[in-house]
C-alpha positions as CSV (number, residue, x, y, z in Angstrom):
1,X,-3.5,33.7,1.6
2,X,-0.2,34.8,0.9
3,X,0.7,38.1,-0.2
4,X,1.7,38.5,-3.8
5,X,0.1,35.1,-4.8
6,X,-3.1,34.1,-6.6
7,X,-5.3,31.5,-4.9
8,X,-5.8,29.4,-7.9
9,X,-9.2,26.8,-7.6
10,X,-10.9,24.2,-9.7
11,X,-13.9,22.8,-10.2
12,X,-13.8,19.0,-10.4
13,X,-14.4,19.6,-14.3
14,X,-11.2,21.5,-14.4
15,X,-9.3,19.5,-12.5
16,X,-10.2,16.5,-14.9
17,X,-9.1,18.7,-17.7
18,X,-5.6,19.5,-15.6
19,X,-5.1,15.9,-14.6
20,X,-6.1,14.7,-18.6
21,X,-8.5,12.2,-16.4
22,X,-12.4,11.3,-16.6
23,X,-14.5,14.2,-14.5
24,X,-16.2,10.8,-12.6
25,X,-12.2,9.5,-11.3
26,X,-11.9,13.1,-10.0
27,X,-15.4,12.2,-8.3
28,X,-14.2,8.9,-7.2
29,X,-10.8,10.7,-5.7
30,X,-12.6,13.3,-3.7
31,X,-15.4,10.8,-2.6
32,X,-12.5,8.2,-1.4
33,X,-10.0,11.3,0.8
34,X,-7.7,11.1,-2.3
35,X,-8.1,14.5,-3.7
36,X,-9.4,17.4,-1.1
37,X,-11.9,19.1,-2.3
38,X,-14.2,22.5,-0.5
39,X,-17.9,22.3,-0.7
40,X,-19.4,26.1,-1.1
41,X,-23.3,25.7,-1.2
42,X,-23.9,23.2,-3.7
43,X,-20.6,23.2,-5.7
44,X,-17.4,22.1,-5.6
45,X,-13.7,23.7,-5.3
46,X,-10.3,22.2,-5.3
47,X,-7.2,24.2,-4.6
48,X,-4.4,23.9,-7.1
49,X,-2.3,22.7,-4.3
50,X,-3.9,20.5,-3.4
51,X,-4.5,19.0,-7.1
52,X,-0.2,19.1,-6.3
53,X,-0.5,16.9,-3.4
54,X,-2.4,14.1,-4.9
55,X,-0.1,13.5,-7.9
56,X,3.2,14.5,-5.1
57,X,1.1,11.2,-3.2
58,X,0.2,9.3,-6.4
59,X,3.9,9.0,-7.9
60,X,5.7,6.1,-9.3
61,X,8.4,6.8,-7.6
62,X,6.9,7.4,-3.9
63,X,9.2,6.5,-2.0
64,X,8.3,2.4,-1.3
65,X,9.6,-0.1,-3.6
66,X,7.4,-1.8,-6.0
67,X,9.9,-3.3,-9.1
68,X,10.1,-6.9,-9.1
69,X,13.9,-6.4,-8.6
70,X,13.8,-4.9,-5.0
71,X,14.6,-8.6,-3.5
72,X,10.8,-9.6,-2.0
73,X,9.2,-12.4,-3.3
């Protein structure tokens, strides 16, 4: 952990509340690779980075492409 920061965690409930989504997509996310998630004993943890990475992966902007007007039909 770095020095002079706070590891910040989740549980998939709070995550839901951060994103604004349904608890059960957060399931769906972690069960599909789309949202990392650490299982301690029987509950779950996600790191507030990596809550960063999936909407960094998830943006509308990503990087590719997908407007009607980029010239593909």
């Amino acid at each position: 952990m770095t020095e002079g920061r706070e590891l910040r965690v989740f549980t998939p409930q709070e995550a839901a509340a951060v994103l604004k989504l349904n608890p059960q997509t957060v399931w769906k996310y972690i069960r599909a690779g789309k949202l990392r998630a650490s299982r301690i004993g029987r509950v779950y943890r996600i790191r507030e980075a990596d809550i960063e990475r999936l909407l960094d992966d998830t943006r509308a902007d990503g990087g590719a492409d997908h407007s009607p007007a980029n010239g593909k039909d």
